[in-house]
Backbone as JSON Lines, residues from 0, in Angstrom:
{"i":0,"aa":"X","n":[6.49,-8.79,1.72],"ca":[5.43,-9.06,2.66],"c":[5.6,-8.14,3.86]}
{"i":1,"aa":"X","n":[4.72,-7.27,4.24],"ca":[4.3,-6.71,5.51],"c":[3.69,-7.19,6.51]}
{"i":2,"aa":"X","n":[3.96,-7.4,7.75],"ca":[3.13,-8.09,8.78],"c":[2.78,-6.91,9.65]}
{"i":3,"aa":"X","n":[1.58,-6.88,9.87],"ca":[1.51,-6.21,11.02],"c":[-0.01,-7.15,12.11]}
{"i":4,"aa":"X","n":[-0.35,-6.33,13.06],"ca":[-1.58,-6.8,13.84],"c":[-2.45,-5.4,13.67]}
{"i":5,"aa":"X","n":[-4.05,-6.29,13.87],"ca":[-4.65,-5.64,13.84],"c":[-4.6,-4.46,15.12]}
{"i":6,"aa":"X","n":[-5.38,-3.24,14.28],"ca":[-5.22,-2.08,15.22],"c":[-3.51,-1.26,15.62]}
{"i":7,"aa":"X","n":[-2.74,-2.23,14.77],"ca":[-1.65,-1.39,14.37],"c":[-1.59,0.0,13.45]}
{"i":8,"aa":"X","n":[-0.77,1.11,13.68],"ca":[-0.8,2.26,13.04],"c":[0.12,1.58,12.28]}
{"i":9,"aa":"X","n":[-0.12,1.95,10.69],"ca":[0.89,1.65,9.37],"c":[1.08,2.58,8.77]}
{"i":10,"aa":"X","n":[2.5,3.11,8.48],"ca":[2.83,4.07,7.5],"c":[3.68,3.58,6.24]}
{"i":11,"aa":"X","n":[3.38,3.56,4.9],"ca":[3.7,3.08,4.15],"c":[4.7,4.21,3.44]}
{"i":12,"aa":"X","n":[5.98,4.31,2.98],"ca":[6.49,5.47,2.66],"c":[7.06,4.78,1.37]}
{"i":13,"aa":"X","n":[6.25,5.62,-0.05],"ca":[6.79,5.62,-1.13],"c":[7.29,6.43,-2.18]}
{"i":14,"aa":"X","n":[8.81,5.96,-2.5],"ca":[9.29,6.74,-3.79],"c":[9.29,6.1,-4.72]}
{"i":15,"aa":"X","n":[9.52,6.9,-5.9],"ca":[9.22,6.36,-7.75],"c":[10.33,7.67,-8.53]}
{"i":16,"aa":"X","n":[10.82,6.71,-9.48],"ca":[11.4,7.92,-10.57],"c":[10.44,7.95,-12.0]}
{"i":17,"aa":"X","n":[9.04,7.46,-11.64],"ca":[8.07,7.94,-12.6],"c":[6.87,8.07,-12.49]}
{"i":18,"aa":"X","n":[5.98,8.53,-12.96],"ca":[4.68,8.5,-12.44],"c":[4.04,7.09,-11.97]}
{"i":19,"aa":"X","n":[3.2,6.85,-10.97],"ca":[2.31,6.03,-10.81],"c":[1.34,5.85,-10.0]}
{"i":20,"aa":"X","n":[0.42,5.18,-10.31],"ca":[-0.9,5.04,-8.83],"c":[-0.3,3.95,-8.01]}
{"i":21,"aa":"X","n":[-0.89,3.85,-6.43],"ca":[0.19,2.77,-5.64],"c":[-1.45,2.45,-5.01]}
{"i":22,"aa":"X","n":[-2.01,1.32,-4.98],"ca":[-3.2,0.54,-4.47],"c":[-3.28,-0.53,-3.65]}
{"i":23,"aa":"X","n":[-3.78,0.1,-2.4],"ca":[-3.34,-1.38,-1.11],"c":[-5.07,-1.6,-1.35]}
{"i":24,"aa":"X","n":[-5.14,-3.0,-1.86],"ca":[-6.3,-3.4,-1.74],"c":[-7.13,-4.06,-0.59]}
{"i":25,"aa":"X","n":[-8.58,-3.75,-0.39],"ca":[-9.13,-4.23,0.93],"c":[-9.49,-3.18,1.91]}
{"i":26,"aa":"X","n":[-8.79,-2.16,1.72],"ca":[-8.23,-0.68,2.34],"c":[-8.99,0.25,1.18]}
{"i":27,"aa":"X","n":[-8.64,-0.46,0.08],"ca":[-9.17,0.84,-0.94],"c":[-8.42,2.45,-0.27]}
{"i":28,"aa":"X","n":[-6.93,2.36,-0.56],"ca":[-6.0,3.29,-0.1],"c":[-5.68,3.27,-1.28]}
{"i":29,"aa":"X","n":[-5.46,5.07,-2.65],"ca":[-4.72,4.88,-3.32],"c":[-3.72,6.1,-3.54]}
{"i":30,"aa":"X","n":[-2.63,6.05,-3.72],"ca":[-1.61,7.2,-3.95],"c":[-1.4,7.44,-5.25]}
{"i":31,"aa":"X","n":[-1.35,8.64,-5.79],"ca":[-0.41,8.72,-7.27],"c":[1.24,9.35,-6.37]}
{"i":32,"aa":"X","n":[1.87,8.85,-7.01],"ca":[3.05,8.88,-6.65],"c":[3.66,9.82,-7.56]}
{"i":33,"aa":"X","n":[4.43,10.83,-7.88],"ca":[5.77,11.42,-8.7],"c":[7.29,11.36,-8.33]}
{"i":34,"aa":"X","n":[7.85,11.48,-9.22],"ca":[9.2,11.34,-8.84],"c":[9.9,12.38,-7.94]}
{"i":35,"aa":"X","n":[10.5,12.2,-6.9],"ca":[11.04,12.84,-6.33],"c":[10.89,12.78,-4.92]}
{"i":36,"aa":"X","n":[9.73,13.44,-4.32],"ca":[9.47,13.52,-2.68],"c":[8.67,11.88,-2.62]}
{"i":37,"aa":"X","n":[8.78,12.17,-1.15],"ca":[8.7,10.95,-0.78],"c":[6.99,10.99,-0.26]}
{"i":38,"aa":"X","n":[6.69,9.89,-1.04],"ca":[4.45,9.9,-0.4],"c":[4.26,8.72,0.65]}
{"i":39,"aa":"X","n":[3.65,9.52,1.85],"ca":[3.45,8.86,2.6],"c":[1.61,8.09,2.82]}
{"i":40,"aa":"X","n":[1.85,6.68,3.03],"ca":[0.44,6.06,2.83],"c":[-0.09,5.93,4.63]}
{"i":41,"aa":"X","n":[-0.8,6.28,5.31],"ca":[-1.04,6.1,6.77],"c":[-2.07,5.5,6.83]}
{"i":42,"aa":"X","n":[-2.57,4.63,7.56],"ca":[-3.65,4.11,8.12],"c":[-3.46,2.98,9.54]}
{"i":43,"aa":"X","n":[-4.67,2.91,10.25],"ca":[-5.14,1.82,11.17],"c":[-5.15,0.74,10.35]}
{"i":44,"aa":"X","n":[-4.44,-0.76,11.09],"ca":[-4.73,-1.98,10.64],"c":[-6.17,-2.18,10.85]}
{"i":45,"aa":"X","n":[-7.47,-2.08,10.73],"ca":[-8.35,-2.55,11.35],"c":[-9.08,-4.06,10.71]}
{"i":46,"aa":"X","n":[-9.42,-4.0,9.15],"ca":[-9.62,-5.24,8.89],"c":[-8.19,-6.64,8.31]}
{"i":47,"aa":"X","n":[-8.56,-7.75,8.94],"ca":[-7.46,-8.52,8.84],"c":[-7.09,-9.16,7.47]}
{"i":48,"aa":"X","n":[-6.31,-9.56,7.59],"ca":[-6.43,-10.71,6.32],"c":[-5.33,-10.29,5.4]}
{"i":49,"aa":"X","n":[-5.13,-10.95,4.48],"ca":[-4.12,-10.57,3.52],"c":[-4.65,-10.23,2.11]}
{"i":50,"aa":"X","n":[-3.65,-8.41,1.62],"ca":[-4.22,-7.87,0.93],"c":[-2.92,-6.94,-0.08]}
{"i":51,"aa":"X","n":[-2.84,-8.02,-0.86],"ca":[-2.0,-7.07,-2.47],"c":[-2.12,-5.61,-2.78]}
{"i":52,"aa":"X","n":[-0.92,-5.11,-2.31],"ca":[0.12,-3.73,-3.05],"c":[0.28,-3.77,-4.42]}
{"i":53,"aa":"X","n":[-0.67,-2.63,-4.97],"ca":[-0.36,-3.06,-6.32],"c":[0.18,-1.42,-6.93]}
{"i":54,"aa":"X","n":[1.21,-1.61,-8.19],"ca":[1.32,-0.68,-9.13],"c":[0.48,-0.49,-10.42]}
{"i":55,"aa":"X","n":[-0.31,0.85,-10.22],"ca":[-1.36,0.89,-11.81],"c":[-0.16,2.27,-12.82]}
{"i":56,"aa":"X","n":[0.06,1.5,-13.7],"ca":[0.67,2.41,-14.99],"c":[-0.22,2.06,-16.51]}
{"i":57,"aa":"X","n":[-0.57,3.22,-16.66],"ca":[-0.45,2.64,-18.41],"c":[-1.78,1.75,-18.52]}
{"i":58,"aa":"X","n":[-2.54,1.59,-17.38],"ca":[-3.68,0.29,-17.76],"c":[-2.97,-0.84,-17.69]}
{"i":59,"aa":"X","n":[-1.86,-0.88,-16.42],"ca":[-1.09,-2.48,-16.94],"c":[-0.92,-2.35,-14.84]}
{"i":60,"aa":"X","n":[-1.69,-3.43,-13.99],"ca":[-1.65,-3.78,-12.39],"c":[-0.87,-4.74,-12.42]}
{"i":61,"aa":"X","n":[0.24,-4.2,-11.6],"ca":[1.33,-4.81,-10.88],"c":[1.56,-5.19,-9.43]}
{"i":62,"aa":"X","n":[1.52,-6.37,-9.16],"ca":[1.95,-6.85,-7.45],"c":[3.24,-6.11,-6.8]}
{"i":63,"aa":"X","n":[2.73,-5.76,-6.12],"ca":[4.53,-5.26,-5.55],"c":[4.68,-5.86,-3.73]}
{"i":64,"aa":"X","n":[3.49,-6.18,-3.71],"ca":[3.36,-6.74,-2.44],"c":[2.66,-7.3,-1.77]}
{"i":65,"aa":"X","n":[2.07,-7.71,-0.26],"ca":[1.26,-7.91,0.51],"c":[1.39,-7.81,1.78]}
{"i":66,"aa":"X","n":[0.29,-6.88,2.6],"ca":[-0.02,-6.68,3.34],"c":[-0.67,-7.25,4.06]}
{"i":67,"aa":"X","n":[0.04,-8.02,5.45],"ca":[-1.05,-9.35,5.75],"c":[-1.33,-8.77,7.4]}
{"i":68,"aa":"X","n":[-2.34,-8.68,7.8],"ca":[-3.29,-8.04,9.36],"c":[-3.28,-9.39,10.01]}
{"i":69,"aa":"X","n":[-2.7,-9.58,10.74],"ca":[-3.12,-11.05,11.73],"c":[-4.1,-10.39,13.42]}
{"i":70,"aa":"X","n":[-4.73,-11.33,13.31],"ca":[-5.94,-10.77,14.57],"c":[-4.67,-10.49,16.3]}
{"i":71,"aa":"X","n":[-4.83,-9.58,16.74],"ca":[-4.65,-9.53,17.97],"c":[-4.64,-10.41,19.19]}
């Protein structure tokens, strides 16, 4: 779980030792990720609420998290 407030700057920093897409939903933010360097996800908190990190491989969505915006 991630907390932040709205109108917070978020940097999400992800590594993988295999391919994958990385999807913060609500945001409609998506990364393909490769192994090795490190991918950075940036954005403004602006809409609130709580919103699932997911892993896409293979045609198979995975939770890896949530991202929850609480109002200011």
């Amino acid at each position: 779980m991630i907390r932040v407030r709205q109108g917070d700057d978020v940097v999400l920093r992800w590594s993988t030792d295999e391919p994958v897409s990385v999807h913060l939903h609500g945001y409609d933010i998506e990364k393909e990720l490769k192994p090795g360097p490190v991918t950075t996800m940036w954005f403004v908190a602006a809409a609130t609420g709580r919103f699932p990190i997911t892993r896409h491989r293979h045609g198979e969505e995975v939770t890896l998290g949530y991202l929850e915006v609480h109002p200011r």
